[in-house]
N, C-alpha and C positions, 0 to 999 in steps of 0.2 A: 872697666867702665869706659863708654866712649869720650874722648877730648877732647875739647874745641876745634882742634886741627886736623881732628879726622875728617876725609875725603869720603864721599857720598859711597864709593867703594869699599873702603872701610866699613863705614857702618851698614850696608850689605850685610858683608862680610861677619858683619857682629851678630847679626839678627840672625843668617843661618846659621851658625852656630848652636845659638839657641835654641831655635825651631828641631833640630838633630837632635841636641839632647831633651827634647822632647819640654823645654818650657816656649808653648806656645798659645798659649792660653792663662790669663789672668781672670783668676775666680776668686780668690779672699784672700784675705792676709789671712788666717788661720787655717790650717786643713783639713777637712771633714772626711771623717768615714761613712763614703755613701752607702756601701751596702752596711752598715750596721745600721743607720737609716730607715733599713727597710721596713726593721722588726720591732721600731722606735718610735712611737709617737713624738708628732712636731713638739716641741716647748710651747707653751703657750704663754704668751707676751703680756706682761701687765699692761694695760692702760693706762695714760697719766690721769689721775684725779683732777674731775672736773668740779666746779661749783654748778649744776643744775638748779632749778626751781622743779620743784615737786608737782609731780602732775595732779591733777582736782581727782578727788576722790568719788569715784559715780554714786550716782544716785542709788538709794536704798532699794532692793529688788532688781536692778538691772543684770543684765547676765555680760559680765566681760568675753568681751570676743578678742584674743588676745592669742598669740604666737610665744607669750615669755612664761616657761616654765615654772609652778607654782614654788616657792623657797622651798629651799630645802632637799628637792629632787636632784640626783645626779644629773651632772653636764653631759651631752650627748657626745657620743665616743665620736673620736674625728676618724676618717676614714683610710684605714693602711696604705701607706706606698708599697708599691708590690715592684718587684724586677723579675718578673715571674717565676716558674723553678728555680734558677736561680740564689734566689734567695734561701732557700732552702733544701732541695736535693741533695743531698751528700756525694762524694765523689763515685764513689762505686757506683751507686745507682746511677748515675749521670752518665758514666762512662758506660754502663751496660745498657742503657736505652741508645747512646750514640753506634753502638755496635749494630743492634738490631735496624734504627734509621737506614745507619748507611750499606747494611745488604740488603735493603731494598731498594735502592740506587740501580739501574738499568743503564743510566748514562748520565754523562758528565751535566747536564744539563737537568736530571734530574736531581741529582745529587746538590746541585749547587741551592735548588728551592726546597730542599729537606734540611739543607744546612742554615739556609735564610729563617725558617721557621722554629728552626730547635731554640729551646730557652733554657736547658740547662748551665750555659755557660754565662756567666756573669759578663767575660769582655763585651757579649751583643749590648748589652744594655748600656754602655759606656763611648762603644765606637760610634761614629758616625754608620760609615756605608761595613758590610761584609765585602770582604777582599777575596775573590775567591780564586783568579788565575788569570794567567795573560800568555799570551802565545799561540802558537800550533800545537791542539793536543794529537796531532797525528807523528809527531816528530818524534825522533829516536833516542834525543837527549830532553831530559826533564831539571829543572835548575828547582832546589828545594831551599828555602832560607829557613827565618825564624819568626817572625813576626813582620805587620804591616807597620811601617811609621806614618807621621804626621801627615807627610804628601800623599801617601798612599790610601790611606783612611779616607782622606779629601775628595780622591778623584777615585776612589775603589780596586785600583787594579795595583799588580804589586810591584816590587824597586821601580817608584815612577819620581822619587826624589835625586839626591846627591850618589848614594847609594846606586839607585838604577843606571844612571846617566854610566859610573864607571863601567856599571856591569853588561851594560850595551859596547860598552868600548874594545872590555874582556873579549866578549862575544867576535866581535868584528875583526878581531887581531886573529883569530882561529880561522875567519868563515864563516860565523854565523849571525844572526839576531832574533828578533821575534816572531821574523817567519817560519824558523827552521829551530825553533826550541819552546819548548813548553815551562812557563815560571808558575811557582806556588810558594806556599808557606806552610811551618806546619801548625800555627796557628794563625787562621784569618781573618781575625780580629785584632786592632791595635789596643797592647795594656795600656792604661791611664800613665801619661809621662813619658812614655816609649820605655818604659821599666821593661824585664827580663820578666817574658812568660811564668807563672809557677807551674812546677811539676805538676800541681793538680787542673788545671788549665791546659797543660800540654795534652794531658792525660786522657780528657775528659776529649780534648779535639784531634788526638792522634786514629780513632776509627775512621774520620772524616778521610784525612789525608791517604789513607794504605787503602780506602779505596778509592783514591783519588789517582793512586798509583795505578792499581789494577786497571782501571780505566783507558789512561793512559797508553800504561802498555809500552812503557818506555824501554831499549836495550843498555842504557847509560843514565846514572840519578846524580847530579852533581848537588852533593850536600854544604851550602855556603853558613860555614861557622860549627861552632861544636853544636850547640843548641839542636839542631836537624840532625849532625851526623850522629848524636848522640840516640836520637829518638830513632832514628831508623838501623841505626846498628848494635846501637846497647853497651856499647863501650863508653866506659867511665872517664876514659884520657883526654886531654886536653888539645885542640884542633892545632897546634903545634906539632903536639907526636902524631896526631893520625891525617894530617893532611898530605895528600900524595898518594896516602893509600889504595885500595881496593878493596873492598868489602863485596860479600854475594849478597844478595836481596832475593828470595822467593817469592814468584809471582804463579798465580794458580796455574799456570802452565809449562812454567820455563823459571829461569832464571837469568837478574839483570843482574848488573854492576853498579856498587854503590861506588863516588867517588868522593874522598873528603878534600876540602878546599878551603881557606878563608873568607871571610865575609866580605863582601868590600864596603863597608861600614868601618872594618875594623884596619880594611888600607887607608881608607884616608885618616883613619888618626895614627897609622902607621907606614908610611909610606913605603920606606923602604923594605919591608915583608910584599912591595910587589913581585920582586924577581924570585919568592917562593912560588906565587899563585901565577905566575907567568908558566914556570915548571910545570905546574899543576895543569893550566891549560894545554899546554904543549904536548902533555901524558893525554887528554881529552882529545885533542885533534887525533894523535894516534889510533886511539882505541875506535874514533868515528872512521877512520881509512883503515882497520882493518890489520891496522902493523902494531900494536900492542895485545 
């Protein structure tokens, strides 16, 4: 908690923190399941008891003309909140319409207004903006993370938080940045909280991404965290043991190179795991000149 003495720096300091860990937003003291919501008529709130005076009873023969339902008829059903498919698609089916969407993608540009319109996935209905990419898609290196955060949600484009600011720095220590690299995620939608994607969420948005890749057309994918290197290489291990490595990536014509790498999410609450992802860069520049 902050303390009287803390300096305006400080409490900065405090508030990013929390904004990171995704409490950026104050909505109830108790926490709701929105998508159970969906399927869930509102509660309907008692009234307090009034004392009324009794309205005069019409005249004999007259025909009321009235909008209040005669006693005794059901109340009229209030009307579903819907989060579209969503709400109900199942994963497979979700994930077999996402496949079909995105082979018909032509260009990145198309692709990105077929992803804006899907509604099978739950995160659109929760995110602000679709996070879809930033950089030069004609570039040779592609930076892949895991999800959008807070800042990014905000402004739509991806690591444009704490996270990004390193990952520009990363970049610049090699020779490159946003003109001469291509960022995405492989999900583009930020979870409720900045929580860890689920498998079925990944799932449902990993067609999106591999043809986001194809598109691309990248010779080098730098996978930032397990969460990506996991989805695009299928290995179960923890970005510990496979960062550094090399993984192949099949592209309809050729073949790229995956590269596993830490997150830098996970450097700043880890600082000194820089002089691994330093290494990691340093194998990156190689492999971009041609001497790995």
């Amino acid at each position: 908690m902050p303390s009287p003495t803390d300096t305006q720096a400080d409490l900065i300091a405090y508030l990013d923190f929390h904004v990171e860990a995704g409490a950026d937003a104050a909505l109830d003291e108790q926490p709701h399941d929105r998508f159970g919501e969906a399927d869930t008529p509102a509660p309907t709130l008692r009234a307090p008891r009034r004392t009324a005076p009794r309205a005069a009873e019409p005249p004999a023969g007259a025909v009321a003309n009235t909008l209040v339902p005669p006693p005794g008829s059901p109340p009229p059903a209030a009307a579903p909140r819907t989060f579209g498919r969503a709400a109900s698609a199942q994963p497979d089916e979700a994930a077999s319409d996402a496949r079909a969407r995105a082979r018909q993608a032509r260009t990145l540009d198309e692709l990105e207004r077929i992803l804006a319109d899907f509604d099978a996935c739950p995160l659109r209905f929760t995110a602000k903006n679709l996070v879809f990419a930033d950089g030069n898609p004609e570039a040779r290196v592609m930076f892949l993370g895991e999800a959008p955060g807070a800042d990014e949600d905000r402004i739509g484009k991806p690591f444009m938080g704490r996270s990004g600011q390193l990952l520009d720095k990363m970049m610049k220590a090699i020779g490159l940045d946003r003109s001469s690299a291509y960022i995405g995620n492989i999900v583009p939608w930020r979870p409720p909280g900045n929580r860890n994607p689920t498998p079925q969420e990944v799932a449902v948005c990993r067609p999106f991404v591999e043809r986001q890749i194809e598109l691309v057309d990248p010779d080098i994918i730098v996978c930032l965290g397990a969460p990506a290197t996991q989805t695009l290489t299928g290995t179960k291990d923890g970005i510990l043991r496979t960062r550094g490595r090399l993984f192949p990536y099949k592209l309809p014509s050729r073949e790229a190179k995956v590269l596993a790498t830490l997150h830098p999410a996970f450097l700043l609450r880890q600082p000194v795991q820089k002089r691994l992802a330093w290494r990691d860069f340093r194998a990156l520049r190689a492999l971009l000149d041609g001497k790995a």
